[in-house]
C-alpha positions, 0 to 999 in steps of 0.5 A, spaced: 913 535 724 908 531 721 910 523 720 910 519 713 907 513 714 912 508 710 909 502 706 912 497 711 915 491 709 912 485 712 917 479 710 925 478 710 924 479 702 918 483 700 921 488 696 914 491 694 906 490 695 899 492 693 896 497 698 889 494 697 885 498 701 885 504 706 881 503 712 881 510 714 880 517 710 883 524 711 881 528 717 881 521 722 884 521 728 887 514 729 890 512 736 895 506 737 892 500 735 887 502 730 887 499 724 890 503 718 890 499 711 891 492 708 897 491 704 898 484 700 904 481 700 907 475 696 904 470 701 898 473 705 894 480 705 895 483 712 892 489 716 896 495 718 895 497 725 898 504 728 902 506 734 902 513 734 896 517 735 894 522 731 890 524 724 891 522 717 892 528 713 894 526 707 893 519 704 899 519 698 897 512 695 891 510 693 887 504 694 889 498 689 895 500 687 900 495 686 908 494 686 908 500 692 916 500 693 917 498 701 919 505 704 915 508 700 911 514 703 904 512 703 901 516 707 902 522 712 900 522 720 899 529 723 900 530 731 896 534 735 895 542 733 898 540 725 895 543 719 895 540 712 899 546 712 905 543 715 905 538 710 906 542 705 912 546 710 915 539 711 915 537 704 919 544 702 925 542 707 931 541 705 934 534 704 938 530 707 945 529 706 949 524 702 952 521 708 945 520 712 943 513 712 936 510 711 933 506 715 934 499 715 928 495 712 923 491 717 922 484 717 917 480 719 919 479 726 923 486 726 918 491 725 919 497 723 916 505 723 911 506 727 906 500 725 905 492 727 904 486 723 897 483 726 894 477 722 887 479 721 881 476 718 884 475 711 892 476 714 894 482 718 900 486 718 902 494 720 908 499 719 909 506 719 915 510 719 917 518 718 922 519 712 926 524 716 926 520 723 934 520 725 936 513 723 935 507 727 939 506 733 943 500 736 945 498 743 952 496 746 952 489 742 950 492 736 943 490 735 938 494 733 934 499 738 926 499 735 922 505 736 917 508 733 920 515 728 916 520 733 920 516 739 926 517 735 926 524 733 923 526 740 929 523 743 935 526 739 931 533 741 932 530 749 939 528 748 937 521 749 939 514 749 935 509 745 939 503 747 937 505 755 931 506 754 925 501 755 920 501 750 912 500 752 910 498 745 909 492 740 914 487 742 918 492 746 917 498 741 920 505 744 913 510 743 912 517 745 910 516 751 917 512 753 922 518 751 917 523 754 918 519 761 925 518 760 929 524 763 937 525 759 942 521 763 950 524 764 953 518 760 949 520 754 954 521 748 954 524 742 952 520 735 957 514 734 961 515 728 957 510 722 960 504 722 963 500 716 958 497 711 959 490 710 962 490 703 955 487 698 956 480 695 955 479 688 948 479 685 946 471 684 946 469 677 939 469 674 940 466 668 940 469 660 935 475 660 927 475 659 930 479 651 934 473 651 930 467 652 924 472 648 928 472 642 929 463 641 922 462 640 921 469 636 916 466 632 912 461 635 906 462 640 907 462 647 903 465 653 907 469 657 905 469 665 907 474 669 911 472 676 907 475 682 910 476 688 910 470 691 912 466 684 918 471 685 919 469 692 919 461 692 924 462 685 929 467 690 929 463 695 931 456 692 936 458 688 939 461 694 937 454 697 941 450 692 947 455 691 948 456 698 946 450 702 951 443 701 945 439 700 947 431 701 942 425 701 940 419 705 934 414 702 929 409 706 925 404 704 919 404 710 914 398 710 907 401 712 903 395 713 903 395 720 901 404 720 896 402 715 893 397 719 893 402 726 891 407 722 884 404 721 882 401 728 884 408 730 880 411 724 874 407 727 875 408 734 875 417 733 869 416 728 864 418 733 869 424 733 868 426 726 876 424 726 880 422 721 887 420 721 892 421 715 899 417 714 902 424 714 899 426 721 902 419 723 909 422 719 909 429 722 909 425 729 914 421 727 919 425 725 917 430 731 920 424 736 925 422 732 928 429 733 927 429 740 931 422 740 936 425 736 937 433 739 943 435 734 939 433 728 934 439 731 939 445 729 939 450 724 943 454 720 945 462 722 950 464 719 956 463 724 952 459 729 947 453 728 941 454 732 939 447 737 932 447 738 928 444 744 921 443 741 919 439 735 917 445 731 915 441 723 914 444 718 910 441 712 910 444 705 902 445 703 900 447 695 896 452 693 896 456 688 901 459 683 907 457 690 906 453 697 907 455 704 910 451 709 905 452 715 909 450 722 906 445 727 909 448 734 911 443 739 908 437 735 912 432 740 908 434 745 901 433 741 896 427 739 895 424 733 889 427 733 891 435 735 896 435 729 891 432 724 886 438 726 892 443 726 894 440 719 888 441 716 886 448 719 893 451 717 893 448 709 885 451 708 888 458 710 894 457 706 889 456 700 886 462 702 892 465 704 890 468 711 895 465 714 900 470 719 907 470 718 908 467 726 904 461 723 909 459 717 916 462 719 921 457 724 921 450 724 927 447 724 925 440 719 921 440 713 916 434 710 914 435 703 910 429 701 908 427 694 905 421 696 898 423 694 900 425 686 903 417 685 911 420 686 915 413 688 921 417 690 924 425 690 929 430 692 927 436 696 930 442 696 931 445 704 927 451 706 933 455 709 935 455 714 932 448 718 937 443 717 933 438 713 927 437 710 924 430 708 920 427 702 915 422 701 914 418 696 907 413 694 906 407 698 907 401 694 906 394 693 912 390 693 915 383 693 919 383 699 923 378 702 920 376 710 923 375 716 923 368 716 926 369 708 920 367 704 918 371 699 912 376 700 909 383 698 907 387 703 906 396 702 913 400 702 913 407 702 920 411 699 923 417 702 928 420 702 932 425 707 935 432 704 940 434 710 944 441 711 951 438 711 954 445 715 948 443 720 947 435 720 954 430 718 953 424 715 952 419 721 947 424 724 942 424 719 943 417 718 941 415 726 935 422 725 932 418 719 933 411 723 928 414 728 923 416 723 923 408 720 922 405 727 917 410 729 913 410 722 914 401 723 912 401 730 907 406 731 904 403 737 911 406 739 909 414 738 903 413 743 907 410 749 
């Protein structure tokens, strides 16, 4: 039976995307691993890349099309000895019972249908799946069992456990060479009965209609922008961030004078390097130790559980145009000063050009949102769920400050201030991982120790 490749969806919120630009045309055969279209997410253009071989019959969406719903059929993968003819023959078959349930939606790192999410030259991602596959299945704790929808439908022919089955594809996905080598074992049981659905929550409170705002400025002039995909995704999920997250806040004032004094005699020293520190590589180490110093701090929220990281996975939040990502910097305990200024600099050049892969801006377990740079003294950041906290820095300014020996002086101080998940990090706790960051960033010859 001929395969409806579905448009995939490529992050935990995409909903809809642009498919671009096809890479192949009716008539080619495909193999697993070639390169199907490019679809445009709210963060990033992205590549398509097949599992199942086979030849693209029909194309159902054309290149360029925008708003594309996920789960949408966009094109149709016919096996070996299919025609268009069995398009048409599966078009016309009955529809599928009210009770039967769809599949669920993929996310970036659950991929679904017979696609993969792949960076490529300006992102990369795939995803393809029939529309009349059995539904997903799940193994005995209930967690989802990946296959492609050949591989599902081969199996329920066989009489096969998926859950039993171990997949030879992308991240463990059963293909169609996995169920054909499988051979049907005693124990295999009929289909469970559907499990209860989870009851859905209340939709989020969006404020007064678009109709409703309109008619309060009936009569002056505005221009009216239209929110694309990730505007829409940034304002969904600070929303979410401030009605769900129990924010509370801790602030610091932090001297620089001795960073910024280390900072121009490392700067003359890796200048035959063509290496240029910034105060934010030397804050992004900071914060990197102090989480290793303070191991509970490392967490994130999940749902009935927080999450103890080991790495130092640092997050910092980079603008571009029309939103902002927030690239993470992997294992930053363990990297030199000079390795994270050119990690930073790469990934915020491909953030601006929105070529970064999913994998380069999901995880972390903290944030540095730093407006130093644009002359803010002092804010409050909103957490990027689920990390448990997330830092905001302020301008370096002089001050009159009163010295050690009690006199007074000025001397250059930098305002931040900590936003922490309470259900994650307790008081004392960020007051001693925000303790650690002052003492790495007025003590830097200390990070190099």
């Amino acid at each position: 039976m001929p395969t409806e490749i579905l448009m995939p969806a490529l992050s935990p919120t995409m909903e809809e995307g642009t498919l671009a630009k096809w890479l192949v045309k009716e008539g080619d055969s495909v193999a697993s691993g070639d390169l199907l279209a490019e679809i445009e997410t709210d963060k990033a253009t992205m590549e398509f890349e097949a599992v199942d071989e086979g030849t693209i019959g029909k194309i159902l969406i054309e290149a360029g099309s925008e708003g594309v719903k996920v789960n949408t059929p966009i094109a149709v993968l016919l096996e070996e000895g299919e025609s268009a003819d069995d398009i048409d023959s599966a078009a016309s078959s009955p529809a599928p019972k009210a009770d039967e349930k769809p599949d669920e939606k993929a996310s970036e790192d659950k991929p679904s249908g017979n696609g993969v999410v792949k960076p490529a030259t300006g992102g990369g991602a795939s995803d393809s799946a029939p529309a009349k596959a059995p539904a997903a299945p799940t193994d005995d704790k209930g967690n989802r069992v990946f296959a492609s929808p050949l591989a599902r439908r081969i199996a329920a022919q066989k009489g096969l456990d998926l859950s039993q089955i171990t997949g030879s594809g992308p991240r463990g996905r059963i293909v169609k060479a996995d169920v054909e080598a499988a051979k049907p074992t005693e124990t295999a049981a009929p289909a469970a009965a559907a499990k209860e659905q989870p009851a859905k929550s209340a939709a989020m409170p969006t404020g007064a209609s678009a109709d409703t705002v309109a008619a309060m400025y009936e009569g002056r002039e505005y221009d009216e922008v239209k929110l694309d995909g990730m505007r829409k995704t940034v304002a969904a999920r600070l929303t979410e961030a401030k009605q769900t997250i129990p924010h509370f806040y801790l602030r610091r004032e932090i001297r620089m004078d001795a960073l910024m004094k280390f900072r121009a005699d490392l700067n003359k020293q890796l200048e035959a390097r063509g290496v240029k520190l910034s105060v934010n590589d030397f804050i992004i180490k900071a914060c990197a130790l102090a989480l290793q110093a303070v191991p509970d701090a490392n967490a994130v929220w999940a749902g009935d559980r927080i999450l103890r990281l080991r790495p130092s996975d640092v997050a910092v939040a980079v603008a571009i145009e029309g939103g902002l990502f927030t690239p993470v910097l992997k294992d930053a305990e363990m990297k030199s000063l000079s390795a994270l200024s050119a990690e930073m600099k790469d990934l915020a050049t491909r953030a601006r050009d929105r070529k970064l892969s999913p994998g380069e801006y999901q995880g972390g377990s903290f944030a540095i949102s730093n407006l130093g740079m644009y002359g803010i003294d002092n804010f409050d950041a909103v957490i990027n769920p689920p990390h448990g906290a997330i830092l905001a820095v302020g301008a370096g300014v002089k001050k009159p400050v009163v010295g050690a020996d009690g006199e007074l002086t000025t001397a250059t101080v930098m305002s931040v201030t900590l936003s922490v998940d309470h259900r994650v990090i307790d008081g004392a706790l960020g007051a001693e991982l925000l303790q650690k960051i002052v003492e790495n960033l007025e003590n830097p010859m200390v990070m190099l120790a």
